[in-house]
C-alpha positions in Angstrom: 30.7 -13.4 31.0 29.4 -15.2 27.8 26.1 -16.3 28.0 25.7 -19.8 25.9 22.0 -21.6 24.9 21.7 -25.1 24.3 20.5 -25.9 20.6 16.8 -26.3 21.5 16.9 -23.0 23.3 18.3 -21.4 19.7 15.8 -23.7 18.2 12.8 -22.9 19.9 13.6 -19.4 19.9 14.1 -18.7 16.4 10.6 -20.8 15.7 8.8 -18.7 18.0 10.3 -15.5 15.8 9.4 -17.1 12.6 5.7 -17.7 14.0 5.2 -13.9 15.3 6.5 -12.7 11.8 4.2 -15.0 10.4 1.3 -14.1 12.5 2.0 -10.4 12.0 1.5 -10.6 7.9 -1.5 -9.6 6.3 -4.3 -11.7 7.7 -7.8 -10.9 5.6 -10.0 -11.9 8.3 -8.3 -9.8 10.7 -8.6 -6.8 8.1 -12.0 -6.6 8.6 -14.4 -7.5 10.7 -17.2 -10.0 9.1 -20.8 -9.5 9.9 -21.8 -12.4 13.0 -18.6 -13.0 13.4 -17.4 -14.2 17.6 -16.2 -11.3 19.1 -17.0 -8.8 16.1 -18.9 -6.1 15.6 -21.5 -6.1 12.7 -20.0 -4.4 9.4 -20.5 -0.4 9.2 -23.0 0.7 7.1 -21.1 1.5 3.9 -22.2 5.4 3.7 -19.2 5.4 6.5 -16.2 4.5 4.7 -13.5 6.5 3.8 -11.8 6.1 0.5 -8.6 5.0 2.9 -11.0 1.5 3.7 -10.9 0.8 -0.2 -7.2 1.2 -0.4 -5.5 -2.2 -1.6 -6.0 -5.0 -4.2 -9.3 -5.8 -5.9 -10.2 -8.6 -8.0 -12.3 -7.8 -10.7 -14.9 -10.3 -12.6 -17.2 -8.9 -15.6 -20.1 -10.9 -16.6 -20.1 -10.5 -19.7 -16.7 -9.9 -20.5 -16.1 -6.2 -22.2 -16.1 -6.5 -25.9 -12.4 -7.7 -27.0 -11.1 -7.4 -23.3 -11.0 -10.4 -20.6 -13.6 -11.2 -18.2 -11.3 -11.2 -15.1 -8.5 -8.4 -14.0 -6.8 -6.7 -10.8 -7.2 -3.0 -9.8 -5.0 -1.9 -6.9 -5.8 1.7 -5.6 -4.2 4.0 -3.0 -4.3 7.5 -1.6 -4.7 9.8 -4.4 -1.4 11.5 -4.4 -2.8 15.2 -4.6 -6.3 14.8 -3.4 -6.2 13.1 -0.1 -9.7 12.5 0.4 -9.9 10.7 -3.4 -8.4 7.3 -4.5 -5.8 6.7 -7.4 -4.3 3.5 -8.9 -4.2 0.9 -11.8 -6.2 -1.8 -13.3 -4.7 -4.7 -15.0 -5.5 -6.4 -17.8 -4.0 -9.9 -19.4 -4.6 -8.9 -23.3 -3.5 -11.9 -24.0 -1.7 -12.1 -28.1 -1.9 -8.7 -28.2 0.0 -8.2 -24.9 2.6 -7.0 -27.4 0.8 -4.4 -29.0 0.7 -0.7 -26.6 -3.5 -1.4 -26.5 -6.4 -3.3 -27.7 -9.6 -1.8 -28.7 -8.3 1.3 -27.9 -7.5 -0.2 -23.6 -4.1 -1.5 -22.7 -2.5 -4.1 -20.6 -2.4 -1.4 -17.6 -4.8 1.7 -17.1 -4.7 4.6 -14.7 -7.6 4.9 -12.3 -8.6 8.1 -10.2 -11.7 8.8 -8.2 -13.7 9.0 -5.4 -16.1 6.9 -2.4 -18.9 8.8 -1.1 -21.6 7.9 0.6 -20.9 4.0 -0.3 -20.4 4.8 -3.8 -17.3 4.6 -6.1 -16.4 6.8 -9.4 -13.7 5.5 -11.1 -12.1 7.5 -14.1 -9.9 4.9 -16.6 -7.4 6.3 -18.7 -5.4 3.9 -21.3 -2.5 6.7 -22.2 -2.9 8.6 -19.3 -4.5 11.7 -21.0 -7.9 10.7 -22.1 -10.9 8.3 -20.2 -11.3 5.3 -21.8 -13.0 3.3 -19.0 -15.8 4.4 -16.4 -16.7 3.2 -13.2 -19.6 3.4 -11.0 -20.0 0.8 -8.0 -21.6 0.3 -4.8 -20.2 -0.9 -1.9 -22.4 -4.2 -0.9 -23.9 -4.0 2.6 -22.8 -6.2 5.2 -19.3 -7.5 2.9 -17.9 -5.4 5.8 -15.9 -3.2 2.5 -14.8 -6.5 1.1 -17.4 -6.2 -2.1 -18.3 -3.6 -4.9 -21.0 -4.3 -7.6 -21.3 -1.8 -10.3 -21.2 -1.3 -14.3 -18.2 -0.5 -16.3 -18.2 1.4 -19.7 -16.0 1.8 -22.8 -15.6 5.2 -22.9 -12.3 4.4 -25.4 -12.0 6.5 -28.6 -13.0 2.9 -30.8 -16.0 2.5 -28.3 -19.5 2.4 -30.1 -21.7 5.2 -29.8 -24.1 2.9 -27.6 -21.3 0.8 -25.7 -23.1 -0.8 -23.0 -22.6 -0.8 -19.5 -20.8 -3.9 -18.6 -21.7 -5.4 -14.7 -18.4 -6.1 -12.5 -17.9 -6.9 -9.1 -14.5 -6.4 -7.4 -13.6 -8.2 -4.0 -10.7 -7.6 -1.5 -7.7 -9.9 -2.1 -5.5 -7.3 0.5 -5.1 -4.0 1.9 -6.9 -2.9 4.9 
């Protein structure tokens, strides 16, 4: 016996698959609870987050911009592949002209990260050619952004850094992951 559906039966069923494959996606607000939210818990304190809760894509906005580097740029990090208890990943610069050239000011386009969260805190280690530091990061997670927002200073630690580089405030906020 063949079993036969009228159009709006197709119709209506393939919607109603689009919507739940739709709804399934990543939804931010469902990532993480927000602080007041209906229904939701206030946010964890932050000294209780795993590495795994930062795991995803950042934004990342520098006021002031690094000398010769861009004021904005993206960091993704993930499970550290031989510490599982650390985080690894990239940061992504738009060099602009020079996105050509292998670096600029001794940074380039793309830079290994690797580090750790404890206690709230991040430690990032940047590396340009993937065998020397050439960025450092130290951030705090803010308190009630439910893991959504770090604040913390960056510094040129490249080999054309000044002796007295300055530590350059960022702040990096979820765009995806958990």
């Amino acid at each position: 016996m063949t079993l036969t559906l009228p159009r709006s039966a197709l119709f209506f069923i393939a919607a109603s698959a689009v919507i739940t494959v739709a709804n399934g996606q990543s939804n931010p607000d469902r990532q993480a609870p927000r602080a007041g939210s209906p229904g939701m818990s206030a946010c964890p304190p932050v000294t209780q987050l795993k590495a795994a809760y930062i795991h995803g894509t950042w934004r990342v906005r520098f006021a002031p911009a690094p000398a010769g580097l861009p004021a904005d740029a993206m960091l993704r990090l993930e499970r550290h592949a031989e510490f599982s208890e650390s985080v690894a990943g990239v940061v992504t610069r738009e060099l602009g002209s020079t996105a050509v050239q292998p670096a600029q000011g001794g940074h380039a386009a793309t830079a290994r990260l690797a580090g750790d969260l404890e206690d709230g805190h991040l430690t990032l280690d940047e590396s340009s050619n993937g065998v020397s530091i050439t960025g450092a990061w130290n951030g705090k997670m803010v308190e009630g952004s439910c893991g959504r927002k770090i604040s913390g200073t960056w510094k040129d630690m490249s080999s054309s850094a000044p002796a007295d580089a300055p530590d350059v405030p960022f702040t990096l906020e979820r765009v995806s992951g958990w």
